[in-house]
C-alpha positions in Angstrom: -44.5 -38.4 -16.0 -45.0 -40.9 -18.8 -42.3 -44.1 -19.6 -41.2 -41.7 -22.9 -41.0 -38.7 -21.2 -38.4 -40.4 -18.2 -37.1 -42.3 -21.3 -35.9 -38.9 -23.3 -34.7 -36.9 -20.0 -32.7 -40.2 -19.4 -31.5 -39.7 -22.9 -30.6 -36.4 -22.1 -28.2 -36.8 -18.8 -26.5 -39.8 -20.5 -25.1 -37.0 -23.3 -24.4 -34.6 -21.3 -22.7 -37.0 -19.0 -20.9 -38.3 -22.2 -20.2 -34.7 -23.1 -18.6 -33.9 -19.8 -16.2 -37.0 -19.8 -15.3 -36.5 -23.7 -14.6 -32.5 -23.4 -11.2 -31.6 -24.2 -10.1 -28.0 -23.0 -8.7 -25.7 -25.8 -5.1 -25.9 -26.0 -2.9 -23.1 -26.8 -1.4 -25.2 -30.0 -5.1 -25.4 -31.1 -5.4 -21.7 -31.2 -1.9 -21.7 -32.9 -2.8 -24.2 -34.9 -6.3 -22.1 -35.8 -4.2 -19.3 -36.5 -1.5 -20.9 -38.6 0.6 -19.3 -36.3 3.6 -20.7 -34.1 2.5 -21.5 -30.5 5.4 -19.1 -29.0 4.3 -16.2 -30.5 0.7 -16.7 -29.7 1.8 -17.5 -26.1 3.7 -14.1 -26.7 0.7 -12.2 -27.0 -1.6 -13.6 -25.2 0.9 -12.9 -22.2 0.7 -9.4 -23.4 4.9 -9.4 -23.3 5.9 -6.0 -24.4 8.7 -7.1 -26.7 7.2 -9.3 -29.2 6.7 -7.8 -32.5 3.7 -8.4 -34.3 0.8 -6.0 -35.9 -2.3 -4.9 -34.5 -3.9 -6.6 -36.6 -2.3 -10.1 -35.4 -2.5 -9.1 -31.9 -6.6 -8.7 -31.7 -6.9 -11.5 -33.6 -4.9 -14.2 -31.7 -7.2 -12.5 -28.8 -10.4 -12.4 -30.8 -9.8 -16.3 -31.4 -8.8 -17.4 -28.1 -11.9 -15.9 -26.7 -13.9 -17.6 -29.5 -12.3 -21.3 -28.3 -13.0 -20.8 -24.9 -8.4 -21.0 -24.6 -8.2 -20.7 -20.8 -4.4 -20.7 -19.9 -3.3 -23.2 -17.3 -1.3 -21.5 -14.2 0.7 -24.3 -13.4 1.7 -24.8 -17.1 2.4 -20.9 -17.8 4.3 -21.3 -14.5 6.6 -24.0 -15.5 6.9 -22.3 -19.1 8.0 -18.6 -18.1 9.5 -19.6 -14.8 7.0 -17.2 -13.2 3.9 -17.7 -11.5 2.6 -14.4 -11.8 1.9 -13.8 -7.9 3.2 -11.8 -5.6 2.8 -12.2 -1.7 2.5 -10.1 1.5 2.3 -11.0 4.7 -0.3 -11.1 7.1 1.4 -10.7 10.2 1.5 -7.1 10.8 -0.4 -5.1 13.9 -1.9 -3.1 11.9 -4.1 -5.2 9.7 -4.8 -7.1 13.0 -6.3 -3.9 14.3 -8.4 -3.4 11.0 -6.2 0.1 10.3 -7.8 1.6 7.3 -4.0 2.9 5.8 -3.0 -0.6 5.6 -5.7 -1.7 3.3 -5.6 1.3 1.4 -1.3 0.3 0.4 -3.1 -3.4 0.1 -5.8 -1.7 -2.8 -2.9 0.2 -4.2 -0.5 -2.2 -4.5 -3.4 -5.1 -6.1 -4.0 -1.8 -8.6 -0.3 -2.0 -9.7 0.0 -5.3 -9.9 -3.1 -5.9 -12.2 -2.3 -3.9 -14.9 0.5 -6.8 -15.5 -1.9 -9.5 -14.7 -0.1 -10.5 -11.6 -2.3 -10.9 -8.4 -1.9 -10.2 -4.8 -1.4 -13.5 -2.4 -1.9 -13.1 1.5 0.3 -14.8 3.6 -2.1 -16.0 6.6 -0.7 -15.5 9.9 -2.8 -15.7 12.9 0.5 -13.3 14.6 1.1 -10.0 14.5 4.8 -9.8 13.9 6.5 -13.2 11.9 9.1 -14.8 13.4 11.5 -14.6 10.5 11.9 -18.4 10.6 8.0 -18.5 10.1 8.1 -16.0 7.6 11.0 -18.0 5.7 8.8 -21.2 5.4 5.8 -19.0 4.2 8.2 -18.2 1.6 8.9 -21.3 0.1 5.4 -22.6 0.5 3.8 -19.3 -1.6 5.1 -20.2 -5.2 5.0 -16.1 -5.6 7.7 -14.4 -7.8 8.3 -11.4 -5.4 7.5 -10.0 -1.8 6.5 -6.8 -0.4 6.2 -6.8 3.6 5.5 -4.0 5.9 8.6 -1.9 7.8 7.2 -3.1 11.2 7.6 -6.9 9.9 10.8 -6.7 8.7 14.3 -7.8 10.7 18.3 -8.3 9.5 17.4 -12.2 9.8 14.2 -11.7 7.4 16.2 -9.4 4.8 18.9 -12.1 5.0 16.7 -14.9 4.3 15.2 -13.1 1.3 18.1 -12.2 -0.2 20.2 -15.4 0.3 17.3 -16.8 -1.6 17.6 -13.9 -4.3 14.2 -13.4 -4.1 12.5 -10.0 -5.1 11.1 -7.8 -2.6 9.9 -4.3 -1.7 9.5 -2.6 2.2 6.4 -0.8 2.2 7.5 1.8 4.8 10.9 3.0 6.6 13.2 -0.3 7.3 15.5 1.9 8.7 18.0 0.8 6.9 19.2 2.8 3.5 20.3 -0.7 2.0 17.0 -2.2 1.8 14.8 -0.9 -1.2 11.5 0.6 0.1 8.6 3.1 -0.5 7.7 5.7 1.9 5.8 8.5 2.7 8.8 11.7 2.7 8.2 11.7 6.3 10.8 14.4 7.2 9.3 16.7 4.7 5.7 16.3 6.1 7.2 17.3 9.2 8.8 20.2 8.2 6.3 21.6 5.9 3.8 21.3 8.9 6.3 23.2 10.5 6.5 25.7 7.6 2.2 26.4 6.8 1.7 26.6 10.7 4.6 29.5 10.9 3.2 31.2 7.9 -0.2 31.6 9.8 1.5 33.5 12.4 2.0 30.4 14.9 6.4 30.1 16.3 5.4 27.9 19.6 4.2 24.9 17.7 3.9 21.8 19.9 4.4 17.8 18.0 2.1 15.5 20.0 1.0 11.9 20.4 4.4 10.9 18.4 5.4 7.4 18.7 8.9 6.3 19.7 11.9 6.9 17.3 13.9 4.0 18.1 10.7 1.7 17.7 9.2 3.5 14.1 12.0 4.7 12.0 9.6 7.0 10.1 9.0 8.7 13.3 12.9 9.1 13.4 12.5 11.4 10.2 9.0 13.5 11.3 11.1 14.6 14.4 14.1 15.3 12.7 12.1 17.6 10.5 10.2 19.5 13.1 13.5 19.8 14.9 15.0 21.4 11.7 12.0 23.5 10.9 11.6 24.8 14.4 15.4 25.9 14.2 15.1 27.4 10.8 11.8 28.6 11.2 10.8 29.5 14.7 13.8 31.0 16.6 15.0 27.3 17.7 13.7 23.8 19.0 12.7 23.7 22.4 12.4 19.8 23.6 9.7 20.7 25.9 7.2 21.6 22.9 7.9 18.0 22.1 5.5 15.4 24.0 6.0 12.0 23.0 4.5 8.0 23.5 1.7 8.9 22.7 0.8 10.5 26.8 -2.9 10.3 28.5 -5.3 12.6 29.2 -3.8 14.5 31.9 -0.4 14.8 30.2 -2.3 16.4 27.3 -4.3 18.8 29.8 -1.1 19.6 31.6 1.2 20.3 28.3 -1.9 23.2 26.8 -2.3 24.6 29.9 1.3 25.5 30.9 2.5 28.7 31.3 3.4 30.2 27.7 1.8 27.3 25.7 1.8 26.0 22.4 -0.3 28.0 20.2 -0.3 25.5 17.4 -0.1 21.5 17.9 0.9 18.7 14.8 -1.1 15.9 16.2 0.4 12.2 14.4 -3.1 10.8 13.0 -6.8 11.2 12.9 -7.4 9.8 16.0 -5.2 12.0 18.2 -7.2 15.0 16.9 -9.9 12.8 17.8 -8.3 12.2 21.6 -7.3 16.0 21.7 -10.6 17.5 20.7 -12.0 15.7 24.0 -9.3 17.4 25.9 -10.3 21.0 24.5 -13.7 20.1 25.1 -12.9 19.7 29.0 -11.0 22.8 29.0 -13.5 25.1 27.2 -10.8 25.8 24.1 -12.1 26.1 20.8 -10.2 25.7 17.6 -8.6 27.7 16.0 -9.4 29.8 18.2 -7.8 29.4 21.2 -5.1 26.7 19.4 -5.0 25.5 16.2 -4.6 22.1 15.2 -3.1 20.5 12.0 -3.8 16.7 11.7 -1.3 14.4 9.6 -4.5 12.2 8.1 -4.8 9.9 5.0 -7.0 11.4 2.3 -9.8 9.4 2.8 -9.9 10.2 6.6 -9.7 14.4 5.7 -13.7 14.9 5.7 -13.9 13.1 8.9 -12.1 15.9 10.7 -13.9 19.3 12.3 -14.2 22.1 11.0 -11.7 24.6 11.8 -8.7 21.7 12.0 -6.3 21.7 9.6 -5.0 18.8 7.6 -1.8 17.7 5.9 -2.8 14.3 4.3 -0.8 11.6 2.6 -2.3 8.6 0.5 -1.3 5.2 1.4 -2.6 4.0 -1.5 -0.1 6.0 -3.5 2.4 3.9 -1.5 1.3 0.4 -2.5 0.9 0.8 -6.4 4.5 2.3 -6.1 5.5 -0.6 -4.4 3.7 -2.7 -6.8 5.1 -1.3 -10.0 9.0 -1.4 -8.1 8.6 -4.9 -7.2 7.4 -5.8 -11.0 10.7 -4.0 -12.1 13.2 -5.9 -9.9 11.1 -9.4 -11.0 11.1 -8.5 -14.3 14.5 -7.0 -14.8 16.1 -9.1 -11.8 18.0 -6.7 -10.5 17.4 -7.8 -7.0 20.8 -6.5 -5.6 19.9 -3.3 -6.8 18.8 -0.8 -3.8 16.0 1.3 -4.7 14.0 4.2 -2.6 10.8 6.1 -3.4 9.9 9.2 -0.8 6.2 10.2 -1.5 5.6 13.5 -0.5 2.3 14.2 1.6 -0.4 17.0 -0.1 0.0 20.8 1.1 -1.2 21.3 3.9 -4.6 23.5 4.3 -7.3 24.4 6.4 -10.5 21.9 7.1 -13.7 24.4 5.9 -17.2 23.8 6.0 -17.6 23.2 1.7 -14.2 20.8 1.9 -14.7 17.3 0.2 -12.0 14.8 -1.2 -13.6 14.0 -4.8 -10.3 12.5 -6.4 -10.3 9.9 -9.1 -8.2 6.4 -9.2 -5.9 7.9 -11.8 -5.2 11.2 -10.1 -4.5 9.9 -6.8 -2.5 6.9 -8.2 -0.4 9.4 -11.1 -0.2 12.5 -9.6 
């Protein structure tokens, strides 16, 4: 390398390096000021807020030119402007993330979904826990800067809801709190019960055990899906008998002892995809083939319906549903600020139907999300 060439690339770094200390970011009063246009309304549109009037015209212009300066809005300001930060937060202390269950991330994807179409995005609380203390939770709460909250059921407490709301802060259950005065989405639990209940009776079935079901007084949702097999078998199926009920979710040898009773089930409603999973070993040891010799209808998510034998049948819910419900709730109370205002979404689960050889779930963002 010659003395001129090291001279000239010398040259070069010393105006870039004068560049870099001289460069001013766009402003949003130099695209107003581009525009001939107040900064207000151009902060307006560029918020994309619904109720400022202006043309079409205006409106892709004001965009066409902020893209043109480089404008790149600063958080912090826009935050101390509107009041808002344009975040919302969820917790991670919940046992089911911590256990990598696929439903949860699912209601995570739908709710991030919901809450993009506003231009808000999703913060995770980091908790190395699997249930927040709700004193924890509280201090996570004032360190987030988010506008609004949405936590899981199986986080939630009357201490948590009391903190929240005695900060008037916005916030959504994802899931049955178990309590009526707290706004929540869920799945319509007691009607997936009983329209289990309902398809397995149809297809000739009236001794149709519920297995692998969680506690009630632990899982409020399970509270409603036994409720509305107990209802169903009354209406349906010449009465409930308890003993078609097995519960806490038994081993092995309870499952072998409850299918091979005298007058047994015909049908079971297993809870999830892996107690078909756990029950299909136990028909296996047994030589019993389904439907054969029992048939089995699965409550699975959507995404976990192709996964499941043929022969099974299926009655599947879609978390995701849940979160972008939650999402677009929690973007109404922040927006509107009607946090004392108690608000509940049921989701009802797909029919139910049989698992066949050709089934596939082909199902589009906007169809599961709308329909």
């Amino acid at each position: 390398m010659t003395y001129a060439d090291f001279s000239s690339i010398l040259s070069l770094v010393n105006r870039c390096i004068k560049a870099e200390l001289t460069y001013m970011p766009t402003t949003l009063r130099d695209v107003a000021t581009r525009l001939n246009l107040s900064p207000g309304l151009v902060s307006r549109v560029l918020n994309n807020d619904a109720n400022v009037r202006v043309s079409l015209q205006t409106r892709q212009r004001i965009h066409m030119t902020a893209r043109e300066m480089q404008y790149r809005p600063s958080p912090s300001a826009r935050a101390l402007a509107t009041g808002r930060s344009r975040q919302i937060a969820i917790s991670g202390a919940d046992p089911s993330l911590h256990s990598y269950r696929g439903s949860r991330l699912l209601e995570q994807q739908g709710l991030i979904e919901a809450v993009a179409e506003q231009h808000y995005r999703v913060v995770v609380l980091p908790s190395t826990a699997n249930h927040a203390d709700w004193r924890e939770f509280e201090e996570m709460l004032y360190a987030s800067g988010c506008d609004g909250f949405c936590l899981y059921a199986e986080q939630a407490s009357l201490e948590l809801y009391a903190a929240l709301q005695a900060q008037n802060v916005p916030f959504v259950v994802l899931g049955n709190p178990g309590d009526n005065l707290v706004t929540h989405v869920d799945h319509d639990n007691y009607r997936y019960a009983y329209d289990s209940v309902a398809w397995l009776q149809a297809q000739g079935h009236t001794r149709i055990g519920f297995t692998d079901f969680l506690s009630p007084s632990a899982h409020p949702f399970a509270a409603a899906l036994r409720q509305g097999y107990q209802d169903a078998m009354n209406a349906l199926c010449g009465g409930f008998d308890p003993t078609l009920l097995l519960e806490n979710v038994p081993d092995d040898a309870a499952r072998i002892a409850f299918v091979t009773r005298p007058d047994p089930p015909t049908a079971l409603i297993v809870r999830d995809w892996g107690g078909a999973h756990r029950w299909r070993k136990v028909f296996q040891q047994l030589g019993l083939r389904v439907p054969d010799d029992v048939t089995v209808l699965a409550h699975v998510t959507l995404s976990e319906a192709p996964y499941l034998e043929v022969g099974y049948a299926f009655h599947a819910h879609d978390p995701r549903r849940i979160g972008w419900l939650a999402g677009q709730m929690l973007l109404r109370r922040i927006q509107e600020g009607a946090t004392e205002k108690v608000e509940t979404i049921l989701v009802s689960p797909s029919a139910p139907q049989w698992r066949t050889e050709w089934y596939e779930v082909i199902i589009s963002s906007q169809e599961a999300l709308g329909g």
